[in-house]
LOFI-272562 format. One record per residue (C-alpha): z, x, y. Coordinates in nm, 3 decimals. Each point is the difference from the previous one (the first is absolute). Layout:
BEGIN
+---------+---------+---------+
!       Z !       X !       Y !
+---------+---------+---------+
!       Z !       X !       Y !
...
+---------+---------+---------+
This chain:
BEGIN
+---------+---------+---------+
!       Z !       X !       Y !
+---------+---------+---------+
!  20.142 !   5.482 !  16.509 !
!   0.219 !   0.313 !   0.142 !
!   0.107 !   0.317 !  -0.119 !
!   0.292 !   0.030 !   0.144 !
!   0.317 !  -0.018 !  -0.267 !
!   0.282 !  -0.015 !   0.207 !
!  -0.077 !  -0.338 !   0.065 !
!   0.079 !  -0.122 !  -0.372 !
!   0.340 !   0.092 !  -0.126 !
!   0.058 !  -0.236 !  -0.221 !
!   0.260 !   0.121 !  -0.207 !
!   0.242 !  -0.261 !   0.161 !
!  -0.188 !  -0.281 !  -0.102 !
!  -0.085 !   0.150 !  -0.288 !
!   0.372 !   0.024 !  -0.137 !
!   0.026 !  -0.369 !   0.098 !
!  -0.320 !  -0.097 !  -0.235 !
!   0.100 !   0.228 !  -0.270 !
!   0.340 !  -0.219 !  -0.037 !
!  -0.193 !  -0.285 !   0.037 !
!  -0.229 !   0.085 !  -0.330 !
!   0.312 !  -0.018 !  -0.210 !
!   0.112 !  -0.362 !   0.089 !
!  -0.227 !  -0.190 !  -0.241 !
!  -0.051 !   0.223 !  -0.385 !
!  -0.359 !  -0.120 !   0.034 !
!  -0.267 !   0.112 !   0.275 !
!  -0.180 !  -0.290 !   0.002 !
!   0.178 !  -0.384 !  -0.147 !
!  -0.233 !  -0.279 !   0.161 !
!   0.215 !  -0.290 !   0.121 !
!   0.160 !  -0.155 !   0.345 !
!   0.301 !  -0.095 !  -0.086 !
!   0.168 !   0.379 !   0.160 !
!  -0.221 !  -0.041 !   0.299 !
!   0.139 !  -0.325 !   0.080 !
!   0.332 !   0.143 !  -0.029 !
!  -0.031 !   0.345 !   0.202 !
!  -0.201 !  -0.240 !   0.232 !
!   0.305 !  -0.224 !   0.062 !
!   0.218 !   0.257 !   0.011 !
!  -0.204 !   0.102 !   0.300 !
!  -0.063 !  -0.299 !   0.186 !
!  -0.314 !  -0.118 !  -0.174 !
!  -0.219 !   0.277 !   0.201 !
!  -0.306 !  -0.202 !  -0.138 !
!   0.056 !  -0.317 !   0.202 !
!   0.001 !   0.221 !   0.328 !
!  -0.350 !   0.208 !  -0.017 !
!  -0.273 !  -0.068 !   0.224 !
!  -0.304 !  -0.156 !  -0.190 !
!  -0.077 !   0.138 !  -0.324 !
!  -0.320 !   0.097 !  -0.194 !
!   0.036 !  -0.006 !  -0.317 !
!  -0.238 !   0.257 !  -0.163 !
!  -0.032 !   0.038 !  -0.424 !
!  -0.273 !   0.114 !  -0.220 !
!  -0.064 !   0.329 !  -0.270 !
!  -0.252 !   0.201 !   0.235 !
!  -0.071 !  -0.022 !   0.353 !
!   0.325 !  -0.110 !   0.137 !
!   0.114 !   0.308 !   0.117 !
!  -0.290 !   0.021 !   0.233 !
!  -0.015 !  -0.388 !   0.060 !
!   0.343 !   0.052 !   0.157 !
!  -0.105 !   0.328 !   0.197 !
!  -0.291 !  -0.227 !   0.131 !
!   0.193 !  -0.315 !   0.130 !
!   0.260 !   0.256 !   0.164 !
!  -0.266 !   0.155 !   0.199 !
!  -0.174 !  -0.308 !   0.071 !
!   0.284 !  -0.167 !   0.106 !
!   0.146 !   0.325 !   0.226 !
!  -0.372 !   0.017 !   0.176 !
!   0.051 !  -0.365 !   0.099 !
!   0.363 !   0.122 !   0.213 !
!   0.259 !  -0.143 !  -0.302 !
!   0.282 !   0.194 !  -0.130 !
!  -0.001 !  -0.046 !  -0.353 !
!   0.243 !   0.124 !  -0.256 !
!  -0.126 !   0.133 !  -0.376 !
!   0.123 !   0.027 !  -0.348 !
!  -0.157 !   0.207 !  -0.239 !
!   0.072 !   0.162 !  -0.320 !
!  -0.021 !   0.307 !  -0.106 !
!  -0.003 !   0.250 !   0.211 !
!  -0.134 !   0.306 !  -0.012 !
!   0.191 !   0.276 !   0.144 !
!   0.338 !  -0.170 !   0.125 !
!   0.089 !  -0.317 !  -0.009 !
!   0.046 !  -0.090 !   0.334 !
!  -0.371 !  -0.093 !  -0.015 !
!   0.106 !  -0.312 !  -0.150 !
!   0.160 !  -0.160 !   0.275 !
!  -0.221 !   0.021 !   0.311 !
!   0.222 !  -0.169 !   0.285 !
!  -0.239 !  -0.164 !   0.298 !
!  -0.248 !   0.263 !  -0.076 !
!   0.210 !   0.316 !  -0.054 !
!   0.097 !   0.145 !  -0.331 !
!   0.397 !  -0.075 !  -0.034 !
!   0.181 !   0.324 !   0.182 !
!   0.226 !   0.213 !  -0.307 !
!   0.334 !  -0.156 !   0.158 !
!  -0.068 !  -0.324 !   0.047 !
!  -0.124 !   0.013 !  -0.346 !
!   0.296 !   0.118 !  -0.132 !
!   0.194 !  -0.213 !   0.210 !
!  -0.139 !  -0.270 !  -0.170 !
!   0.005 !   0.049 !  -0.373 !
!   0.373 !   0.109 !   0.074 !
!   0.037 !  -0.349 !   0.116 !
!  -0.220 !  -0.168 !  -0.307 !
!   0.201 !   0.218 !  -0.215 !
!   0.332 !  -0.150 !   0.089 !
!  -0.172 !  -0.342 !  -0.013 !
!  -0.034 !   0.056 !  -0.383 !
!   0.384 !  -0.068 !  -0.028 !
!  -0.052 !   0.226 !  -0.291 !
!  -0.206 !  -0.186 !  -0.178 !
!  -0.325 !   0.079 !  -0.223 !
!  -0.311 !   0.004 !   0.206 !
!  -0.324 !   0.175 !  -0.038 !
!  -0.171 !   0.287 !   0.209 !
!  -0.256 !  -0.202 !   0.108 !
!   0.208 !  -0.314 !   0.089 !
!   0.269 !   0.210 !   0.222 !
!  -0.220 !   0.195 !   0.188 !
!  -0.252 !  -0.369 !   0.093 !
!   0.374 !  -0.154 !   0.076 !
!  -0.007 !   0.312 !   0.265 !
!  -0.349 !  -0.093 !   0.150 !
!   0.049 !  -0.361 !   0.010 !
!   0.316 !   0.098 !   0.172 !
!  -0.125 !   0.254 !   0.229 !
!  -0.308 !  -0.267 !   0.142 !
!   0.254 !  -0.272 !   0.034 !
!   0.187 !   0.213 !   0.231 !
!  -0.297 !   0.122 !   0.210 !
!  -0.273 !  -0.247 !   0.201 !
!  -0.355 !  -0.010 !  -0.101 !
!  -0.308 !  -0.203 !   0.008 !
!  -0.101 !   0.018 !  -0.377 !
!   0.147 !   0.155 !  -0.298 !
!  -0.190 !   0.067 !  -0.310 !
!   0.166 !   0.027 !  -0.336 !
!  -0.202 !   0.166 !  -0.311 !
!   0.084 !  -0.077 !  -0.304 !
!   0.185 !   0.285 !  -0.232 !
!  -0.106 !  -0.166 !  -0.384 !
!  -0.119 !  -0.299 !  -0.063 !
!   0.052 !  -0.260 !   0.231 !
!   0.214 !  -0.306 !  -0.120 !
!   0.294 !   0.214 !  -0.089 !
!  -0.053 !   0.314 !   0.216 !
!   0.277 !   0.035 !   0.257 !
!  -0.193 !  -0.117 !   0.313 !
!  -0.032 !  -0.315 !  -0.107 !
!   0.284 !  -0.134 !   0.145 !
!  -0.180 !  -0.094 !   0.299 !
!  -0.064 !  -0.379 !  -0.009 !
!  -0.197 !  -0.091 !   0.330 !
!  -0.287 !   0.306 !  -0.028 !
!  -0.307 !  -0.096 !   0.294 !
!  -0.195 !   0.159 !  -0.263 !
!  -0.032 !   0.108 !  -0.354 !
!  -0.301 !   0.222 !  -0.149 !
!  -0.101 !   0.118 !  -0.302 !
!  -0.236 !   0.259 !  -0.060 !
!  -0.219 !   0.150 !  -0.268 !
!   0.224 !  -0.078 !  -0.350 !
!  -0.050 !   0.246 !  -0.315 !
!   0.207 !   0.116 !  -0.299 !
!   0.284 !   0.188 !   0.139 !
!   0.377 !   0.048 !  -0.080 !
!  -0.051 !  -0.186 !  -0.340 !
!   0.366 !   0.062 !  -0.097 !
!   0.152 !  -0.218 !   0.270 !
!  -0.298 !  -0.281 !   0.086 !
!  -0.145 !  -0.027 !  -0.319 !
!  -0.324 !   0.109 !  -0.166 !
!  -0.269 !  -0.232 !   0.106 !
!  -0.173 !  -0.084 !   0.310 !
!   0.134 !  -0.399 !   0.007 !
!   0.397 !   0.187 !  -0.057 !
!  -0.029 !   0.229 !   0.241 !
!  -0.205 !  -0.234 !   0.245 !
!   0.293 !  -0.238 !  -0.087 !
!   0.260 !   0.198 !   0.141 !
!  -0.222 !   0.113 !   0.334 !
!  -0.038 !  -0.345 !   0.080 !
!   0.383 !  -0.018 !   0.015 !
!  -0.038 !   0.072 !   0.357 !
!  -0.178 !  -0.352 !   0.090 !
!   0.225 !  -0.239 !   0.203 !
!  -0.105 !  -0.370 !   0.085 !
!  -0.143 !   0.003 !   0.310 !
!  -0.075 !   0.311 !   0.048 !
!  -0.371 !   0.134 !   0.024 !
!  -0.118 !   0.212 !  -0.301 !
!  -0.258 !   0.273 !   0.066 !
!  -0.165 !   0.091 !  -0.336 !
!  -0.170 !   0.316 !  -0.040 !
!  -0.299 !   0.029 !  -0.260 !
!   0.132 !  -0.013 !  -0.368 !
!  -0.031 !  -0.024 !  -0.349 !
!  -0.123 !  -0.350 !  -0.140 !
!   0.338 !  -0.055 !  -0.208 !
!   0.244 !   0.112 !   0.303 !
!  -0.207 !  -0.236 !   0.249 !
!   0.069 !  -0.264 !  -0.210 !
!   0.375 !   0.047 !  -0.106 !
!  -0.004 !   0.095 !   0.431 !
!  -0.147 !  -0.371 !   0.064 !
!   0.230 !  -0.173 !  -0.278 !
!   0.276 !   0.112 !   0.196 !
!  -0.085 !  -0.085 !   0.325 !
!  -0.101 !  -0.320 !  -0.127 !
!   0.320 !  -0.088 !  -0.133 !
!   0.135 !   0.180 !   0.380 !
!  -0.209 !  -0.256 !   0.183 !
!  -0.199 !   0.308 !   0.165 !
!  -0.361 !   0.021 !   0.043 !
!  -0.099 !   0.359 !  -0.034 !
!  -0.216 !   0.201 !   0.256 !
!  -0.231 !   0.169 !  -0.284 !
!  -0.270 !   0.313 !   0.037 !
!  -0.282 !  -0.101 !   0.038 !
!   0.031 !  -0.367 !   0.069 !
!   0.233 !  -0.037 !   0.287 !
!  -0.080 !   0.345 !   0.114 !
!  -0.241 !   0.304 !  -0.074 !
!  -0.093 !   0.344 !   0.090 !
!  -0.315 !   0.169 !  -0.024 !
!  -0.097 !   0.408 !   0.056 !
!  -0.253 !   0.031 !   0.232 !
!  -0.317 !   0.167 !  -0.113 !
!   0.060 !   0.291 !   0.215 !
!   0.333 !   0.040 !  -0.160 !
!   0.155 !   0.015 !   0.380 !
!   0.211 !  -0.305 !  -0.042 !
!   0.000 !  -0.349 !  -0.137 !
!  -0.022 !  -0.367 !   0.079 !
!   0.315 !  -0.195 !  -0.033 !
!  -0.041 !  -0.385 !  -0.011 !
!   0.279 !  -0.257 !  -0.061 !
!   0.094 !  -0.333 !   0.055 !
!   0.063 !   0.132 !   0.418 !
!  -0.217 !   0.188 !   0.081 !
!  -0.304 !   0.253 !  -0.049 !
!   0.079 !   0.373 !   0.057 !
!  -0.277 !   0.301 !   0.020 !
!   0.325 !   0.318 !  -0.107 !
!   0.000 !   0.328 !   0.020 !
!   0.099 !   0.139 !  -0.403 !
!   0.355 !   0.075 !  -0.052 !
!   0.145 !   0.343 !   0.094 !
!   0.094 !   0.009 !  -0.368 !
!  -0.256 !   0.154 !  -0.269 !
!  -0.175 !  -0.171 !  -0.255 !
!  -0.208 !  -0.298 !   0.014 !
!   0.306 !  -0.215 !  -0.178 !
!   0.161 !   0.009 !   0.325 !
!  -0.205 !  -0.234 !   0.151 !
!   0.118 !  -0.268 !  -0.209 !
!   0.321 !   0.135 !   0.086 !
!  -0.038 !  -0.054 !   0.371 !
!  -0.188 !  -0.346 !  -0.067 !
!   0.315 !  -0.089 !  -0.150 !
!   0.227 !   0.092 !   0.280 !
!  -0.226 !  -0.158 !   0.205 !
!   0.012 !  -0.386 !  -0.218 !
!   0.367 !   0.061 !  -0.002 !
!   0.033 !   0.065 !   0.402 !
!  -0.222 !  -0.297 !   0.038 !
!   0.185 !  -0.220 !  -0.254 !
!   0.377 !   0.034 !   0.177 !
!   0.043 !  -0.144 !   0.341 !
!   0.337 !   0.195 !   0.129 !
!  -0.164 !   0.246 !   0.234 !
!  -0.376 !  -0.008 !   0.178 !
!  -0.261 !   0.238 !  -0.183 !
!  -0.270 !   0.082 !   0.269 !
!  -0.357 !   0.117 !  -0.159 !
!   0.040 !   0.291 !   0.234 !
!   0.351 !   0.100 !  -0.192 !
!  -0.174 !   0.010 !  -0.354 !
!  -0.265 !   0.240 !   0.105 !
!   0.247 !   0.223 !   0.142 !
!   0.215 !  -0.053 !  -0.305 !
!  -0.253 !   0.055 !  -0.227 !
!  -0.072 !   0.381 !   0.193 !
!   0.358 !   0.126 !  -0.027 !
!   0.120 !  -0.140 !  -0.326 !
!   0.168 !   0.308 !  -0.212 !
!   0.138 !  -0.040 !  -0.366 !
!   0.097 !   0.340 !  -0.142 !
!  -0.108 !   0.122 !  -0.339 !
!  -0.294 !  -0.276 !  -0.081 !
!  -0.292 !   0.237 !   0.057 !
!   0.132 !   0.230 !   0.197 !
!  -0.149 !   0.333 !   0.154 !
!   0.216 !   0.302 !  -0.026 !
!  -0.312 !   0.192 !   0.150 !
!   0.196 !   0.291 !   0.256 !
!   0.376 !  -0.111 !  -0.186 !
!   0.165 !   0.358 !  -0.134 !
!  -0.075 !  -0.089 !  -0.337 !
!  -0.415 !  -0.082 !   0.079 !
!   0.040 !   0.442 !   0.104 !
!   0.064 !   0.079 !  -0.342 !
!  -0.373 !  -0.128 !  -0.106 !
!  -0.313 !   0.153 !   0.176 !
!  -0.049 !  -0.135 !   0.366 !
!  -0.298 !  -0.201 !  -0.093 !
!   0.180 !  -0.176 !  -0.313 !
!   0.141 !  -0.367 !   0.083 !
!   0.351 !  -0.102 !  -0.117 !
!   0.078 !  -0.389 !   0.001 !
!   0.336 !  -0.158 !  -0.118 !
!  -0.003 !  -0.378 !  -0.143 !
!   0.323 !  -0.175 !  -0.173 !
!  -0.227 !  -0.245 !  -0.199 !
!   0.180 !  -0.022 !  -0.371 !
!  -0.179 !  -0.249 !  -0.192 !
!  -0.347 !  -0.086 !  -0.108 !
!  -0.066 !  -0.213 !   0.277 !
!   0.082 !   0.263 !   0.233 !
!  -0.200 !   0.237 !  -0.170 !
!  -0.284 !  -0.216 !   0.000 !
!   0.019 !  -0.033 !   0.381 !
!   0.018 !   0.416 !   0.042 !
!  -0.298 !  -0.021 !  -0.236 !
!  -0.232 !  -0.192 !   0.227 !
!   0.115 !   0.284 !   0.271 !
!  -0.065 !   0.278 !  -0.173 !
!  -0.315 !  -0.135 !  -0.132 !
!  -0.129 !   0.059 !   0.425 !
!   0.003 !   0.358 !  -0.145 !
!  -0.301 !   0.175 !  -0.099 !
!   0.040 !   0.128 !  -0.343 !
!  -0.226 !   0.272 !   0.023 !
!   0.178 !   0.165 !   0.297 !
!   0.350 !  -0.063 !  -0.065 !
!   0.268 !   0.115 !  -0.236 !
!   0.294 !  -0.260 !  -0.062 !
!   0.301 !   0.058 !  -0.099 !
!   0.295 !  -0.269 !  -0.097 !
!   0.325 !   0.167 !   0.017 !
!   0.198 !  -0.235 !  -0.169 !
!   0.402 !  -0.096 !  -0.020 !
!   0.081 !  -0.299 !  -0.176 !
!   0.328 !  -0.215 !  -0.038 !
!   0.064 !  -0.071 !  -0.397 !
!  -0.020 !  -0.338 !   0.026 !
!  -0.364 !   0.026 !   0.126 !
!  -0.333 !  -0.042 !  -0.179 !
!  -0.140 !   0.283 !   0.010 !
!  -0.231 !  -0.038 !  -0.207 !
!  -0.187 !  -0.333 !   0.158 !
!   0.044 !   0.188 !   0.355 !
!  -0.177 !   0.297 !  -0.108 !
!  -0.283 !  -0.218 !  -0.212 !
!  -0.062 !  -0.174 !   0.372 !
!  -0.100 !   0.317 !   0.129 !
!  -0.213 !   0.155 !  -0.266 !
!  -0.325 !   0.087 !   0.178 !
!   0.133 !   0.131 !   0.291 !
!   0.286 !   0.243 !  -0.116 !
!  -0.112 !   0.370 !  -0.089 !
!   0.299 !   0.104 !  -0.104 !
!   0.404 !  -0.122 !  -0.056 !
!   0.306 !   0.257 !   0.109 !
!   0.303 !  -0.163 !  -0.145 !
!   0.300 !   0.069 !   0.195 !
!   0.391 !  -0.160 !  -0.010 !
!   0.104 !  -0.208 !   0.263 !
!   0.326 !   0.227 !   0.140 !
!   0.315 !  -0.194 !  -0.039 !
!  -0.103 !  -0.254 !  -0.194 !
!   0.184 !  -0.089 !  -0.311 !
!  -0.280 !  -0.210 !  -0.154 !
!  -0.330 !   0.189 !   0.086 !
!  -0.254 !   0.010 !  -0.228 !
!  -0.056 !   0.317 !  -0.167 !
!  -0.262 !   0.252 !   0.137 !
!  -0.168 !   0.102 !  -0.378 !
!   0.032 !  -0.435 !  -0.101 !
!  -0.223 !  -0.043 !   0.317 !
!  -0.213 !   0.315 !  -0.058 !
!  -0.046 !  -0.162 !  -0.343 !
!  -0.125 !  -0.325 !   0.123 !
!  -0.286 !   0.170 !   0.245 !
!  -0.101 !   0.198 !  -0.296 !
!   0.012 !  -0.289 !  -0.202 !
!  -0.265 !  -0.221 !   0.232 !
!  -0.194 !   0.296 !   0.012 !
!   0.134 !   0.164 !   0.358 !
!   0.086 !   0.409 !  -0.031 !
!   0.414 !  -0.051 !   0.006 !
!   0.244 !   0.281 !   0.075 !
!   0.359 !   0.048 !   0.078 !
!   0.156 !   0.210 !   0.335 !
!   0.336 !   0.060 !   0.104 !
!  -0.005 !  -0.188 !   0.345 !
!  -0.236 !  -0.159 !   0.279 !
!   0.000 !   0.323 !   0.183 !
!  -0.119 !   0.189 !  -0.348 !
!  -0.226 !  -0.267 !  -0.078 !
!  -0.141 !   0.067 !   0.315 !
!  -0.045 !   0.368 !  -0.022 !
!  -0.180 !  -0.075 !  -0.351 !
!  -0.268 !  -0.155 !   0.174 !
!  -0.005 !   0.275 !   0.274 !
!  -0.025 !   0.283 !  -0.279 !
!  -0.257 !  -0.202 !  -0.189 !
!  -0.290 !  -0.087 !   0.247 !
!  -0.292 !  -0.160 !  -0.145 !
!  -0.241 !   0.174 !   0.240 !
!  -0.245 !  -0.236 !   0.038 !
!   0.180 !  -0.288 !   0.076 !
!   0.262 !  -0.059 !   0.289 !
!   0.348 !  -0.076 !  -0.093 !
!   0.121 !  -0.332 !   0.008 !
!   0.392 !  -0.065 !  -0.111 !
!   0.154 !  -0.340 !  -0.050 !
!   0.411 !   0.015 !  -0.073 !
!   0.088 !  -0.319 !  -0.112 !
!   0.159 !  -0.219 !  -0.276 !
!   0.315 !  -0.052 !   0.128 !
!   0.176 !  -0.121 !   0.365 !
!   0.258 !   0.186 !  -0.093 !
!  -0.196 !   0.306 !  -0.094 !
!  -0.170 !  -0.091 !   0.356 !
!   0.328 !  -0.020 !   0.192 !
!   0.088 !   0.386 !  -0.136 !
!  -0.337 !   0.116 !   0.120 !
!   0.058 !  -0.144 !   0.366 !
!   0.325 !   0.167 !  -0.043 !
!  -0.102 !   0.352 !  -0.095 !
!  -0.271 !  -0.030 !   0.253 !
!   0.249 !  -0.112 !   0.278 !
!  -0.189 !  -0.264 !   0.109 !
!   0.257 !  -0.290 !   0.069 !
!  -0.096 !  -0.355 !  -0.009 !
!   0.055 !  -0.194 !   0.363 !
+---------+---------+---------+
């Protein structure tokens, strides 16, 4: 990350995107048929892209992604990556051969998507993965991995028909509006993503999406690469590292340079799914240097020395995680649990998107919470409102109050020291909450 400013004007791009957010009345509309279209219109930029991981799931494949990318850069490949959201700008979307996609060519090429469109309706989502499609057809590379917006059979990346890999990892109840409100629905529409002879890495799920995940690749003529039976990973009992064994090979690791003990399922993942595709040459050497650089922004993140960790007392620790569901919470659970009680403080400040459940995220962290500061998530149209997530800390039994902002959530804490414990402060609920923080902090994803 830097802290220097004048490196992100984005206002040109960001009159480009705002145009682009009123060609379709709905933000999100799941179907290809307007991909194939824009896609045409552009020279079908998805026939032309280097080989293709193909990376869905509810939680985990954010840092899944992260993980092959670094992998897959220690081994000497220039890969491109796809990603959604982003936190501060959206450049961070559309990382070109390793680089984060420079302002101009950026709005070079949504100028160019946008005149595609021939005028014609086309969602947010679907313009702006028209652009990166576009933008890696147009620029040589060794691997290219796409991750998945929503969903999976309908979401726009899945116009790519010849993937050297697919993955799904960890599946939960997510996003119910637009996938459906069961596991098998929802598990339904990640295993959209499965193409006939393509290897499927399978991270560890639920018993119902494993076996709507199988039915599918049945009927695909796949055999999938499951957890746990075509390849495991195991902490070590020094908590150092972990063994990695698959159908290749035996690996002794180092642990991921990502917190929480979820991410070495993560990493195993990345791993199976390097393994499984046979476009570019993964030495062991490459994975362990991988594994020791690997950054994803916002998923436990320390903002220990950031401008905003001054506003506590020095010895107080401020972390930042966009987890927004139960599952996610469950995994910052098992984190925080590392904590001793006795001797520390925690505090969740919490922004939520309305469409959320609060109410089962906060219930998977009972135990380890102290106290809830509600805040609003700053431009959002749809946040959740501070006092209705106050309400449901009280309501679980976790003190709940209200403050203006981050920053004056922040100086709460400062001006109310429990002096026998040290400070600890999570801010989380929300990516979007999380990309606000990064910004107010200046600290710029690279």
């Amino acid at each position: 990350m830097t802290t220097d400013q004048s490196r992100y004007d984005t206002s040109a791009s960001d009159a480009v995107l705002a145009r682009l957010m009123k060609l379709h009345p709905k933000l999100i509309d799941l179907s290809l048929d307007r991909m194939h279209s824009i896609l045409e219109a552009l020279g079908n930029p998805q026939d032309k892209l280097p080989p293709v991981i193909h990376v869905a799931g509810t939680n985990g494949k954010g840092s899944t992604t992260a993980t092959i990318r670094a992998i897959a850069e220690a081994a000497g490949h220039r890969v491109h990556v796809y990603t959604s959201p982003h936190l501060v700008r959206f450049a961070e979307r559309i990382r070109i051969a390793g680089k984060i996609i420079e302002e101009d060519a950026l709005t070079e090429l949504l100028e160019r998507c946008e005149e595609a469109t021939g005028g014609e309706p086309i969602t947010f989502f679907e313009i702006t993965t028209a652009a990166a499609l576009l933008a890696f057809s147009e620029t040589p590379a060794d691997l290219c991995i796409l991750e998945v917006g929503l969903g999976g059979r309908l979401d726009a990346t899945n116009v790519v028909t010849k993937p050297v890999c697919t993955v799904i990892t960890p599946i939960s109840i997510d996003h119910e509006q637009f996938l459906g409100d069961t596991i098998t629905a929802i598990a339904g529409e990640k295993a959209g993503i499965i193409k006939e002879g393509c290897p499927l890495v399978v991270g560890p799920q639920p018993k119902d999406a494993l076996t709507r995940i199988n039915e599918i690749a049945a009927e695909r003529n796949v055999k999938p690469l499951h957890c746990d039976e075509s390849w495991h990973a195991e902490a070590t009992q020094n908590g150092e590292g972990f063994l990695f064994e698959d159908w290749k090979t035996v690996l002794s690791l180092p642990s991921p340079n990502l917190a929480g003990d979820h991410q070495i399922l993560n990493a195993a993942t990345a791993i199976a799914a390097l393994h499984a595709q046979k476009a570019v040459h993964i030495p062991d050497a490459a994975i362990k240097a991988g594994l020791g650089w690997v950054r994803w922004p916002a998923r436990m993140e320390s903002l220990n020395g950031s401008s905003l960790h001054k506003i506590l007392p020095e010895e107080a620790d401020l972390w930042l995680d966009g987890g927004h569901n139960p599952a996610a919470a469950r995994i910052i659970k098992s984190h925080l649990r590392k904590l001793d009680p006795v001797e520390k403080s925690v505090t969740l400040i919490l922004g939520m998107m309305g469409t959320k459940d609060a109410a089962g995220y906060l219930k998977s962290l009972s135990g380890v919470i102290d106290r809830v500061i509600a805040v609003a998530i700053p431009g959002e149209e749809n946040t959740a409102e501070p006092s209705f997530l106050a309400a449901a800390a009280t309501d679980i039994g976790i003190s709940g109050t209200i403050a203006k902002d981050v920053e004056s959530a922040l100086k709460m804490v400062a001006n109310q020291p429990d002096l026998n414990r040290k400070q600890f402060v999570l801010i989380g609920g929300s990516l979007y909450l999380a990309g606000h923080v990064l910004r107010e902090a200046e600290l710029y994803p690279e």
